[in-house]
C-alpha positions, 0 to 999 in steps of 0.5 A: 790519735795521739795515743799512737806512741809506738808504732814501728818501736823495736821490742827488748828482745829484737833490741838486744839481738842488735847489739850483740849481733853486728859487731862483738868485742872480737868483731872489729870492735873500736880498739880491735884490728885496724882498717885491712882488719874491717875495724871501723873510722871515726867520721863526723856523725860516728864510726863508719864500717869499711869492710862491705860483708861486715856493712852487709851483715849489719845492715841485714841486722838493724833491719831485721830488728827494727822489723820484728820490732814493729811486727812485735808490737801491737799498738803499732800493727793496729795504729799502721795497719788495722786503724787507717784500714778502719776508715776505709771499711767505714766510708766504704759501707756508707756510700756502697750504695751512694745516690740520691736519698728519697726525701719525705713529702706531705701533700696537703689536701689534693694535688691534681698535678700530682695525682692525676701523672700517668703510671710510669711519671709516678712510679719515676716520681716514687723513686726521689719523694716519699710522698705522704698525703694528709689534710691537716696544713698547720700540722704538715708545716709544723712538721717541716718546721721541726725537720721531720719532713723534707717539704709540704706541697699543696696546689692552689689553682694553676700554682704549685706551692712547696713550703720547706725549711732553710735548715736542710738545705741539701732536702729541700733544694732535692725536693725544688729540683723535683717539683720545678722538673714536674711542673716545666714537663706539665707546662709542655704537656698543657701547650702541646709543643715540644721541648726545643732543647732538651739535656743530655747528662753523661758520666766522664768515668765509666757507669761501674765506678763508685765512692770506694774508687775515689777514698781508697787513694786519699786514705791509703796515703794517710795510712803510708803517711802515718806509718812511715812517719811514726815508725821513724820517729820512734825508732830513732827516739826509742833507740837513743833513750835505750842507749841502742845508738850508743852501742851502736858506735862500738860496732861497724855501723854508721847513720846511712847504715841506720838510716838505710835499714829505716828505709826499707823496713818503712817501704816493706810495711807501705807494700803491706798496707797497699795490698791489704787496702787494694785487697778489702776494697776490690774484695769487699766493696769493689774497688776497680783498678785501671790499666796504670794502677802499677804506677802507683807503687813507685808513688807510694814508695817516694811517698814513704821516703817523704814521710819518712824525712819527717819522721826523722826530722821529728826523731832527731828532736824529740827528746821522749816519745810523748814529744816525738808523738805529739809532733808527728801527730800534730803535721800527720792530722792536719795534713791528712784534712788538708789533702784530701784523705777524707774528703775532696778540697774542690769546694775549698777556697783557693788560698785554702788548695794552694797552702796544701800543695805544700804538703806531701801527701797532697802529692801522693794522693793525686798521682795515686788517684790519677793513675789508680782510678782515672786511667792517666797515664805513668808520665803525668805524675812524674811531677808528683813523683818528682816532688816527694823524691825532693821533699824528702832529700831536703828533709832527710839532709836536714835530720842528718845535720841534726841527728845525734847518737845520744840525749843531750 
């Protein structure tokens, strides 16, 4: 992933349209007009525009240029767009049908507890095991040995034998379960007593969910998570090596100006991805919504400002898009895994879900799973939403005490 070096990177032609278009050398240049005329004032991290039409248009200016910079260019729509929706159709595909596979059986020589299951036990029996008789035990063992075959049963007397292999536990513990249900239902047959207790399992969700309900939340905000962060950094890092930033002194433009016109480019592209997910998994694999689902767009969008703190935090560093990229990748991918974007952490250790508490994206995509699929209502994930606002003020403070118009 480290190849992704410019997503969000304006083109040469948007670049030079910026700078000649929000402020000429007759335009309330620094030595033209004074401050009724709209000129700029000096302030500590550059000038500052004064009069409000002249903001306006050159906030429309940067942001337009930074957004036919990113639409320009190609390695950074497939990186923001295209890539992360590439994992969606991936995991998607794979667990469309997700359940229990039929795991490969041998039967050695004659199973009466087996053979003798009236039609509808087998039929019921077919639908976990594949069950394959043969009458050669060396060979059926050396089979499960090599991982060809999940188990080998053989009935000695009274006694049910299943020989398996520790290397597949997920097999054979599939193939354990069976056999123990088969033999405990043939123990009640052989006494004549009914069961006393029986077990009653019932889904929480409703029975139409699917995997594509609980993957399309954790990889949608690595999506957000990778554009915001990226587009940021290489804007900042793009413009300054370009001696963009520089020019930029020269016109009524100051850094809540840049920075305003950054953010809104980065939420139009988080709306973007969040419909294109929202499209391919109802479209092609799916995916329900529930009643909530709209509270995921404020979530989405403090998302975005957070990785967008990041992202500028990056910028104002780097000195070269290499550096720019190979720290944005380095916080990006590791809290993609230690968020759950690809896979859940209820089975991690605790120190281990507790240290991603501290990543944003951990927040995003548990609100964006609560109210996108489990139905929870807007006011429970105030506390995440809270938090990305709050995540990304300190950042974004931060890169502002750190930004600088040119390369030291």
């Amino acid at each position: 992933m480290s190849t992704q070096s410019r997503p969000g990177q304006p083109g040469d032609d948007a670049a030079g349209q910026l700078t000649a278009d929000p402020a000429g050398p007759n335009e309330g240049g620094p030595n033209e007009g004074g401050p009724n005329e709209g000129g700029p004032v000096e302030g500590r991290f550059g000038p500052r525009p004064i009069a409000t039409g002249r903001r306006a248009t050159s906030f429309l200016s940067l942001a337009r240029a930074m957004f036919l910079g990113f639409r320009r260019d190609r390695a950074g729509l497939f990186f923001t767009l295209l890539f992360p929706l590439v994992f969606l159709v991936i995991f998607g595909g794979l667990f469309r049908n997700s359940g229990t596979s039929r795991q490969s059986v041998l039967e050695v020589g004659s199973v009466p507890l087996i053979d003798t299951l009236p039609a509808d036990a087998r039929t019921a029996l077919d639908r976990v095991l594949d069950i394959t008789k043969t009458t050669d035990r060396t060979a059926a063992l050396g089979k499960v040995r090599q991982g060809d075959d999940a188990a080998a049963i053989e009935q000695v007397g009274d006694r049910l034998v299943v020989h398996y292999s520790a290397a597949d536990a997920t097999a054979s513990g599939t193939v354990q379960g069976v056999l123990t249900s088969l033999v405990q239902t043939a123990n009640v047959d052989a006494t004549g007593q009914p069961p006393k207790f029986s077990l009653d399992i019932q889904q929480v969700e409703d029975k139409s969910l699917s995997y594509i309900q609980y993957i399309t939340p954790g990889l949608l905000g690595y999506a957000v998570a990778v554009g915001a962060t990226f587009g940021a950094a290489s804007t900042l890092v793009t413009w300054r090596q370009k001696k963009i930033l520089r020019r930029l002194t020269l016109a009524p433009v100051g850094v809540p100006t840049v920075i305003g016109a950054r953010i809104v480019v980065s939420m139009g592209v988080a709306l973007i991805q969040t419909a294109i997910f929202l499209a391919v998994g109802a479209g092609a694999f799916g995916l329900k919504l529930s009643h909530y689902w709209w509270m995921s767009i404020p979530l989405i969008l403090a998302g975005t400002l957070a990785f967008m703190s990041i992202g500028l935090l990056a910028g104002a560093k780097a000195k070269s898009m290499e550096a720019a990229s190979a720290i944005a990748n380095l916080i990006t991918i590791p809290m993609a895994f230690l968020s759950g974007s690809f896979f859940p952490l209820s089975g991690a250790p605790g120190w281990l879900q507790g240290l991603a508490k501290v990543f944003p994206l951990q927040h995003l995509n548990t609100g964006v799973l609560d109210v996108m699929v489990r139905g929870r209502s807007p006011v429970s994930v105030l506390p995440e939403l809270g938090i990305l606002l709050g995540f990304a003020l300190v950042l974004s403070a931060i890169s502002a005490l750190l930004f600088r118009w040119d390369d030291i």
